[in-house]
N, CA, C, O and CB atoms as a CASP TS submission, in Angstrom:
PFRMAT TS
TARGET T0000
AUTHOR 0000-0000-0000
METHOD Language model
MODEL 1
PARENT N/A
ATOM      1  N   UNK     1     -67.664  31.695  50.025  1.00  0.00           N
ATOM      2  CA  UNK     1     -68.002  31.738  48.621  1.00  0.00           C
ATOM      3  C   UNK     1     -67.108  30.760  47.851  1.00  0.00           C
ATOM      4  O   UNK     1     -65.884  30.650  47.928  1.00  0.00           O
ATOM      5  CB  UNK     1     -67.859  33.174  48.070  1.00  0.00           C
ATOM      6  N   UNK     2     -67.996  30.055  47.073  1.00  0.00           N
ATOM      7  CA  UNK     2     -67.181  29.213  46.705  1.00  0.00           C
ATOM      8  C   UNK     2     -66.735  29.751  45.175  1.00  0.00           C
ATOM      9  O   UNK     2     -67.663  30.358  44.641  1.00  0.00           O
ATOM     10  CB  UNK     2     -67.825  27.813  46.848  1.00  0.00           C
ATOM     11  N   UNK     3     -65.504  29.662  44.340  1.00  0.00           N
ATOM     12  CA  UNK     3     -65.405  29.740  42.653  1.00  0.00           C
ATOM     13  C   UNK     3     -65.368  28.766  42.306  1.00  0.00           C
ATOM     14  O   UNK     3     -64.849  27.890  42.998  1.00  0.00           O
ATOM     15  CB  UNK     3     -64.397  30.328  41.940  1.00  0.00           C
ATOM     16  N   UNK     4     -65.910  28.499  41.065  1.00  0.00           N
ATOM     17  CA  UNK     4     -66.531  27.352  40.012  1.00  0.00           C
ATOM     18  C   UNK     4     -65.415  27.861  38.841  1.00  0.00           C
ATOM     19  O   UNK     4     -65.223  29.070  38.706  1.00  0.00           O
ATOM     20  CB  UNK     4     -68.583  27.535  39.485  1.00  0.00           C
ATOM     21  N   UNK     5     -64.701  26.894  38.014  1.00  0.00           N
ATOM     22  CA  UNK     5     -64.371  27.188  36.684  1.00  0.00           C
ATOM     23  C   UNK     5     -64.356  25.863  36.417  1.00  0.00           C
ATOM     24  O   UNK     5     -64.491  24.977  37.261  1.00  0.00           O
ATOM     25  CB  UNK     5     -63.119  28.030  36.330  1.00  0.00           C
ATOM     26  N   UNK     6     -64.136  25.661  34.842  1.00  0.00           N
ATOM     27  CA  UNK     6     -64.301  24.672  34.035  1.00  0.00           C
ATOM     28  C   UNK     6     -63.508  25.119  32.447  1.00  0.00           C
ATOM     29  O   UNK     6     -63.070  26.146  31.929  1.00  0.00           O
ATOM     30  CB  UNK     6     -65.949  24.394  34.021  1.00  0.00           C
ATOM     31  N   UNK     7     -63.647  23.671  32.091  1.00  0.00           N
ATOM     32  CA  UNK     7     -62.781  23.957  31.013  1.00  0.00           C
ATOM     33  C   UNK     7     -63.342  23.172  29.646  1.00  0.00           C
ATOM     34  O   UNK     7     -63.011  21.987  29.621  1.00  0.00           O
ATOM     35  CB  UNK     7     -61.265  23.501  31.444  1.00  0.00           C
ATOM     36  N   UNK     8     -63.759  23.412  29.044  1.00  0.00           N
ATOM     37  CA  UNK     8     -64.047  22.483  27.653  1.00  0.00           C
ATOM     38  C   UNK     8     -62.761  22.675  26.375  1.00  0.00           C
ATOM     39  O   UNK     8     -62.220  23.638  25.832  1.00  0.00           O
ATOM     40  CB  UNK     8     -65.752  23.108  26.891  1.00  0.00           C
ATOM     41  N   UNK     9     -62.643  21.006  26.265  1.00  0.00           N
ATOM     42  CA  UNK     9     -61.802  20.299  25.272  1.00  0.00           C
ATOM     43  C   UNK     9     -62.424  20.241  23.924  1.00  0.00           C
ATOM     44  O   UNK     9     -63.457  19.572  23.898  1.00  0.00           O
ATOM     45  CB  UNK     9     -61.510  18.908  25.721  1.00  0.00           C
ATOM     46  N   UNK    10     -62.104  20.704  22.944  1.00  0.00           N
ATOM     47  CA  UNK    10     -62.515  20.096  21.178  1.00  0.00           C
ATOM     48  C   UNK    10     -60.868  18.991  21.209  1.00  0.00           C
ATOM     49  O   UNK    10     -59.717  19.394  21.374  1.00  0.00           O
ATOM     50  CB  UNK    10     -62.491  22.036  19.310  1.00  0.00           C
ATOM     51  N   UNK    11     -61.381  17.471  20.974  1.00  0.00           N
ATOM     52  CA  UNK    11     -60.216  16.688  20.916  1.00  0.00           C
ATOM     53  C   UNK    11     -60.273  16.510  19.437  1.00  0.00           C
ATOM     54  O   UNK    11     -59.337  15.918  18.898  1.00  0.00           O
ATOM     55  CB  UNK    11     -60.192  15.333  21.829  1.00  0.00           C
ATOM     56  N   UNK    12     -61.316  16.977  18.685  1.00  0.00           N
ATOM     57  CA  UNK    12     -60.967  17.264  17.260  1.00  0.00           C
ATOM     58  C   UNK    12     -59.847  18.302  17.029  1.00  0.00           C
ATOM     59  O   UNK    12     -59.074  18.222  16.074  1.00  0.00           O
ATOM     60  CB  UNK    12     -62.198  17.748  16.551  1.00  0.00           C
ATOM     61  N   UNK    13     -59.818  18.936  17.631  1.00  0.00           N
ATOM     62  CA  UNK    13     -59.023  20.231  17.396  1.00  0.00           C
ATOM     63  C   UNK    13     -57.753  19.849  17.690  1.00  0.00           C
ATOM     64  O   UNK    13     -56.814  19.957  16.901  1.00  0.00           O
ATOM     65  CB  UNK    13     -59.429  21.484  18.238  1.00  0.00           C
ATOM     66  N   UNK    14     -57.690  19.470  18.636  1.00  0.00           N
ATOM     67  CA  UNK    14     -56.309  18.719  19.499  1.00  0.00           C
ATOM     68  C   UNK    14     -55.504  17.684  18.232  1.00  0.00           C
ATOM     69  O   UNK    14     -54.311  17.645  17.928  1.00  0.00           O
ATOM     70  CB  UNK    14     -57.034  17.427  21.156  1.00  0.00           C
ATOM     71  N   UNK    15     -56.556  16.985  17.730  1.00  0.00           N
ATOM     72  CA  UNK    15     -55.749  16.063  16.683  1.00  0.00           C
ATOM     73  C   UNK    15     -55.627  16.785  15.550  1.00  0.00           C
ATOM     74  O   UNK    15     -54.608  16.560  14.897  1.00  0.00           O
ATOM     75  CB  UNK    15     -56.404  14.690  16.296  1.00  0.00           C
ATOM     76  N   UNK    16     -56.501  17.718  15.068  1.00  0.00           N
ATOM     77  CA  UNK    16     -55.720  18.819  13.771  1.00  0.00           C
ATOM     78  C   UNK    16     -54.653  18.964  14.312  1.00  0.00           C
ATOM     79  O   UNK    16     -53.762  18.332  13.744  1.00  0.00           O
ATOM     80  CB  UNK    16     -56.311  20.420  13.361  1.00  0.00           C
ATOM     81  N   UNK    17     -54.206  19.760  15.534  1.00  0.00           N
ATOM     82  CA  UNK    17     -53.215  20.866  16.108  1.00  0.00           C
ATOM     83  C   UNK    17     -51.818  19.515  15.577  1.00  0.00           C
ATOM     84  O   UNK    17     -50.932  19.324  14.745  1.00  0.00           O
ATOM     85  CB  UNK    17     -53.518  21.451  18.403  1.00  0.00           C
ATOM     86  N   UNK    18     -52.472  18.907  16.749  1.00  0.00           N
ATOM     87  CA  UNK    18     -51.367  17.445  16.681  1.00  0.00           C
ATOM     88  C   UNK    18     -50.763  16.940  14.824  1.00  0.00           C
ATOM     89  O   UNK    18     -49.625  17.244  14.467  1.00  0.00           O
ATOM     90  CB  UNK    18     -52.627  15.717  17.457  1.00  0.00           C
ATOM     91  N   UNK    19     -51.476  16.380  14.127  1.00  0.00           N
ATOM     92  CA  UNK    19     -51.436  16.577  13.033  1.00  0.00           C
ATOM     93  C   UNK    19     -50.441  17.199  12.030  1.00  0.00           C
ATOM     94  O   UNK    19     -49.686  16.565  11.293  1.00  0.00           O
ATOM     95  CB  UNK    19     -52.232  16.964  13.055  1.00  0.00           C
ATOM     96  N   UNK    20     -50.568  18.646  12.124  1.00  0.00           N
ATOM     97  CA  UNK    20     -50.200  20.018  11.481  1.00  0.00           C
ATOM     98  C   UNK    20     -48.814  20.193  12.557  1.00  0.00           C
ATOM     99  O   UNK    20     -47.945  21.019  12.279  1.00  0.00           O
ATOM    100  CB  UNK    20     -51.667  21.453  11.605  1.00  0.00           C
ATOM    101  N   UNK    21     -48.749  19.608  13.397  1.00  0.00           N
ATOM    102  CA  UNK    21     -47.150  20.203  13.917  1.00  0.00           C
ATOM    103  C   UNK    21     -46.408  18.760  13.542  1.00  0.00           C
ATOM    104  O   UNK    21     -45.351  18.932  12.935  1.00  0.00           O
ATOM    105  CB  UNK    21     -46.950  20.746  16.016  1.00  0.00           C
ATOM    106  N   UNK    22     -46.801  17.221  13.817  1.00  0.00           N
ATOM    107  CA  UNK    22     -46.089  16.310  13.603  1.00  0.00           C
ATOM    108  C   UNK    22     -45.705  16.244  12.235  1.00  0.00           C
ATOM    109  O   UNK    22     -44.566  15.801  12.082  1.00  0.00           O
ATOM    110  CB  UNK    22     -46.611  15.309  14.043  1.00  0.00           C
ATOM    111  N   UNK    23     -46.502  16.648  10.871  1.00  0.00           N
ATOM    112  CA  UNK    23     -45.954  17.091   9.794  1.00  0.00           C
ATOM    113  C   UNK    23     -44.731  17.756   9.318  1.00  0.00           C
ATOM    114  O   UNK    23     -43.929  17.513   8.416  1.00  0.00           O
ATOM    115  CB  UNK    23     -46.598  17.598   9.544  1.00  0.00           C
ATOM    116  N   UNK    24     -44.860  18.798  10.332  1.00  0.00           N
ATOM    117  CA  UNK    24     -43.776  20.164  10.336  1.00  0.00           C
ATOM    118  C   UNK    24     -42.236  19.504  10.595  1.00  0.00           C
ATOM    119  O   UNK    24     -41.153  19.956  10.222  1.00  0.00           O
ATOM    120  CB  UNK    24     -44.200  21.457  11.841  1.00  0.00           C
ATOM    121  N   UNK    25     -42.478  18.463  11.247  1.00  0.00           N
ATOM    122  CA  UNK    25     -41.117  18.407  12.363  1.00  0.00           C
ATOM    123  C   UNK    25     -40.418  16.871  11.832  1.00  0.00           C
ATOM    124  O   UNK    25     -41.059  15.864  11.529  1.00  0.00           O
ATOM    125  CB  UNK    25     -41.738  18.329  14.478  1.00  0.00           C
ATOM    126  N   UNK    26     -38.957  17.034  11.824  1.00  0.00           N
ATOM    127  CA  UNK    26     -38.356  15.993  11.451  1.00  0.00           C
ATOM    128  C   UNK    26     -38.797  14.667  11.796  1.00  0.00           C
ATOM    129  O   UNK    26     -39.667  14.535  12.656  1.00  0.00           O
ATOM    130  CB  UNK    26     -37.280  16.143  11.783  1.00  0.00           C
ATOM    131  N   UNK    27     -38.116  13.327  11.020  1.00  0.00           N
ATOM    132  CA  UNK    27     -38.345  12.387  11.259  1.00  0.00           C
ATOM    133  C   UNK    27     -37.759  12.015  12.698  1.00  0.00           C
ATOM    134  O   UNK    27     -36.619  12.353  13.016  1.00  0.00           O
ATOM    135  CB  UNK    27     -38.057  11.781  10.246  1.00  0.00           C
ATOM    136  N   UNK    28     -38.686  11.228  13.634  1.00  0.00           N
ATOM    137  CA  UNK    28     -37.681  10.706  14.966  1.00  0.00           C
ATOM    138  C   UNK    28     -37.906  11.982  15.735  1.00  0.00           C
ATOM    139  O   UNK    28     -37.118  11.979  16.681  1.00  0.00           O
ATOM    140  CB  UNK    28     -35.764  10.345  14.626  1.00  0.00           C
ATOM    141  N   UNK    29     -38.411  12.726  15.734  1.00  0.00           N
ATOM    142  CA  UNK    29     -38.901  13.905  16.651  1.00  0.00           C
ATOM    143  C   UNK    29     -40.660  13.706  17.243  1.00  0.00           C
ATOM    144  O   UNK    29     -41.666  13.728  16.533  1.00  0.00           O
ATOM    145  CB  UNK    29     -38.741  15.454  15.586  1.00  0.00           C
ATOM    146  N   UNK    30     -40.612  13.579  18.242  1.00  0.00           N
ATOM    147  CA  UNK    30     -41.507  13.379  19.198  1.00  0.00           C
ATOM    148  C   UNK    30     -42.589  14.404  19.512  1.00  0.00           C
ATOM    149  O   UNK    30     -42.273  15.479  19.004  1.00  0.00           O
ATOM    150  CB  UNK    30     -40.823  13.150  20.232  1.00  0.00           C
ATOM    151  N   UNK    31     -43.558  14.456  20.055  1.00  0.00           N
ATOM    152  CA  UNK    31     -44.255  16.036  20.445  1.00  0.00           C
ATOM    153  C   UNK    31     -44.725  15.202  21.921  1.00  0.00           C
ATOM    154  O   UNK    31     -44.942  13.996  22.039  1.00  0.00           O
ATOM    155  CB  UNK    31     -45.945  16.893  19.098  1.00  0.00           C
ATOM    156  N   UNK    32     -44.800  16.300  23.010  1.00  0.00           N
ATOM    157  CA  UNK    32     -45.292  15.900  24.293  1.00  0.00           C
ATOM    158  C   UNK    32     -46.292  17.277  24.808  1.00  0.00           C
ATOM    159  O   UNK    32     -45.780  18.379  25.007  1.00  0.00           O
ATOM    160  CB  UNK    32     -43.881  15.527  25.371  1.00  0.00           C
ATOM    161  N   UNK    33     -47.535  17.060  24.953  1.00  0.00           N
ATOM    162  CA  UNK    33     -48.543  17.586  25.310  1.00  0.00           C
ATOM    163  C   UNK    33     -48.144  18.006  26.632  1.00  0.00           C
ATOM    164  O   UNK    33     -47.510  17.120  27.206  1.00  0.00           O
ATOM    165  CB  UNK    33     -49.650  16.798  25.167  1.00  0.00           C
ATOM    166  N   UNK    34     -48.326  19.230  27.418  1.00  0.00           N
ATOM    167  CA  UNK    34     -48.347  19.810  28.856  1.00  0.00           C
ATOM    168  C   UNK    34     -49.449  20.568  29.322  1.00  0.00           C
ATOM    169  O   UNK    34     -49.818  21.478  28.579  1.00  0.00           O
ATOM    170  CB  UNK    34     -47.285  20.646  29.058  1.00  0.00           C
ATOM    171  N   UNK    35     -49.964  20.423  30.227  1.00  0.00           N
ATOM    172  CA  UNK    35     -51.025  21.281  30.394  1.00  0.00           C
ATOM    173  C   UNK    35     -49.993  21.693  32.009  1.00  0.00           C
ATOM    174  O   UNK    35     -49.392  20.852  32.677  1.00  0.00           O
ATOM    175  CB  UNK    35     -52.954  20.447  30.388  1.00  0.00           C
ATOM    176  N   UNK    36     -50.051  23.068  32.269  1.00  0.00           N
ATOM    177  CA  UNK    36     -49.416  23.834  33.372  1.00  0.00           C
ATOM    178  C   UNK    36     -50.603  23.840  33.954  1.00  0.00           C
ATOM    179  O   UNK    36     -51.693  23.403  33.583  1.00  0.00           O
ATOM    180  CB  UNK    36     -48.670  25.246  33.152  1.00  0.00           C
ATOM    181  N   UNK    37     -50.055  24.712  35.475  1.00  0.00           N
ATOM    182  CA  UNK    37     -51.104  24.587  36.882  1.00  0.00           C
ATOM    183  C   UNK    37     -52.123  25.209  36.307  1.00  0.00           C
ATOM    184  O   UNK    37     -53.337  25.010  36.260  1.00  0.00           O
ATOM    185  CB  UNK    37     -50.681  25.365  38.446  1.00  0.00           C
ATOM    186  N   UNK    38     -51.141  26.276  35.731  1.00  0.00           N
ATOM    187  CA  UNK    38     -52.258  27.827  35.157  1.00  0.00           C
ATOM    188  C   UNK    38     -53.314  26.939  34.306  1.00  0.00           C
ATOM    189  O   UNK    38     -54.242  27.735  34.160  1.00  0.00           O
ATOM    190  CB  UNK    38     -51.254  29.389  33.758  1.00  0.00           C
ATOM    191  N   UNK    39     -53.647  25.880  33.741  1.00  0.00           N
ATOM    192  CA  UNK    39     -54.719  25.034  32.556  1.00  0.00           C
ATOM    193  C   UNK    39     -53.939  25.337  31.350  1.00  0.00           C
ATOM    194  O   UNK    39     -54.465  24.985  30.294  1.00  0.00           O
ATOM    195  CB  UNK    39     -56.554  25.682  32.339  1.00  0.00           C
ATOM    196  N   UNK    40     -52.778  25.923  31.283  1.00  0.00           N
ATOM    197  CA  UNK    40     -52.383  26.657  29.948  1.00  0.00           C
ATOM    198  C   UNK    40     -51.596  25.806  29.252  1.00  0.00           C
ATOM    199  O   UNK    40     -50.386  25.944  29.431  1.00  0.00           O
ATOM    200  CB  UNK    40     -51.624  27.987  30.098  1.00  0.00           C
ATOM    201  N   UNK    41     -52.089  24.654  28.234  1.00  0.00           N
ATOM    202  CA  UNK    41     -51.266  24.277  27.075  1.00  0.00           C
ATOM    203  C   UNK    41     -49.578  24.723  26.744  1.00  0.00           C
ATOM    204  O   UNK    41     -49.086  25.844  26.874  1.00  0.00           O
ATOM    205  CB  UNK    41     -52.084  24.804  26.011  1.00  0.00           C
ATOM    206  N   UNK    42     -48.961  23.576  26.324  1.00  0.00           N
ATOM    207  CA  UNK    42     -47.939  24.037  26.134  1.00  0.00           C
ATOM    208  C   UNK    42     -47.478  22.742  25.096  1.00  0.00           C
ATOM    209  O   UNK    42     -47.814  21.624  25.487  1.00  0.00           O
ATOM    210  CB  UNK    42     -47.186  24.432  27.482  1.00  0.00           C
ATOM    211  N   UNK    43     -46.944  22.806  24.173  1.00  0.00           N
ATOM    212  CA  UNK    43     -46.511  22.148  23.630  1.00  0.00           C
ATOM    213  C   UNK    43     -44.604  22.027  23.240  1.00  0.00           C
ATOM    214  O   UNK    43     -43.934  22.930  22.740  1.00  0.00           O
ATOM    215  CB  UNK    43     -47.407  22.344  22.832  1.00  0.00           C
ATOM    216  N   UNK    44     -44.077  20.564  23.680  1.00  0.00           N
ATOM    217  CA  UNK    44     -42.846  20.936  24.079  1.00  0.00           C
ATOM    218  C   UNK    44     -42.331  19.683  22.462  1.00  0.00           C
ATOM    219  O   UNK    44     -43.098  19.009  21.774  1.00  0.00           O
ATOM    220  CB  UNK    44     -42.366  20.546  26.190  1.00  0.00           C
ATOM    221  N   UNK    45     -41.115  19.787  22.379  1.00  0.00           N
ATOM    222  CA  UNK    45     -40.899  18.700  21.261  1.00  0.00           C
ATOM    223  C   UNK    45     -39.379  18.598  21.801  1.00  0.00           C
ATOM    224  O   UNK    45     -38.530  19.445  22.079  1.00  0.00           O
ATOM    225  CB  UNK    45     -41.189  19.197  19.384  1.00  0.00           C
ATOM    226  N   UNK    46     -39.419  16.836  21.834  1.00  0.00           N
ATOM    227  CA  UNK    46     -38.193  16.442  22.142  1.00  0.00           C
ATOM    228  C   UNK    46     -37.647  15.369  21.379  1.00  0.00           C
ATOM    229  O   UNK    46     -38.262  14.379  20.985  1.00  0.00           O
ATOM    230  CB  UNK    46     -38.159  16.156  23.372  1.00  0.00           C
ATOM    231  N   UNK    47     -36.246  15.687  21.173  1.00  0.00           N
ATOM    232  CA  UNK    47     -35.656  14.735  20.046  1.00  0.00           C
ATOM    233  C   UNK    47     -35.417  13.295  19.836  1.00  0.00           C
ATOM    234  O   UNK    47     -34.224  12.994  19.835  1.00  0.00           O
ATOM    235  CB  UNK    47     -34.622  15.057  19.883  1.00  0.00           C
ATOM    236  N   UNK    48     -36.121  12.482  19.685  1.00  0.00           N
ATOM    237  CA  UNK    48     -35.486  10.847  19.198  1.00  0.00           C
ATOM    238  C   UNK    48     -34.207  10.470  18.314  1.00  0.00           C
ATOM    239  O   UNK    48     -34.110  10.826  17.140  1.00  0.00           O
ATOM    240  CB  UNK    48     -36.553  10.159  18.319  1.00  0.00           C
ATOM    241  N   UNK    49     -33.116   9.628  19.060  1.00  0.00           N
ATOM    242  CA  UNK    49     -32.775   9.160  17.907  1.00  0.00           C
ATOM    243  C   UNK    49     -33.149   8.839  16.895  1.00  0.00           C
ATOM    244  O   UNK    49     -34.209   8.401  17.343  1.00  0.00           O
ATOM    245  CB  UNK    49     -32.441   8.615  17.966  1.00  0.00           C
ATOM    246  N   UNK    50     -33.286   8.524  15.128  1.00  0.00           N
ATOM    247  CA  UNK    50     -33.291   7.628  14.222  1.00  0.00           C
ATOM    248  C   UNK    50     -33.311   6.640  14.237  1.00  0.00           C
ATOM    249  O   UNK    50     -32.273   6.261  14.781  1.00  0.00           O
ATOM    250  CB  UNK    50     -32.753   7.643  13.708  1.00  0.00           C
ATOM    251  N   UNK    51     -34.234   5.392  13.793  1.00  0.00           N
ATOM    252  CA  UNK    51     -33.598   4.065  14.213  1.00  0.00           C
ATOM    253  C   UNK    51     -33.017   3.848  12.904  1.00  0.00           C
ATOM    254  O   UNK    51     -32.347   2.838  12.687  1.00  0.00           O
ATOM    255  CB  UNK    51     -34.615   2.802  14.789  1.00  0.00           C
TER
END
């Protein structure tokens, strides 16, 4: 027996999400997208110097 899953993306949604957190967050602060084994989103933010 075989299992089938699948996954559907809104990349509209993705660029609100994106959007609405790069707002939030200091200047020179980065955001890096993760998707885990599990398919499960994760959103991590890591710091830049200032130039």
């Amino acid at each position: 027996m075989i299992n089938r899953s699948w996954v559907e993306i809104d990349l509209n949604q993705i660029r609100e999400n994106y959007r609405i957190y790069k707002e939030q967050l200091p200047e020179g602060m980065k955001v890096m997208a993760v998707v885990k084994a599990e398919a499960v989103p994760r959103m991590t933010l890591q710091k830049k110097p200032a130039r």
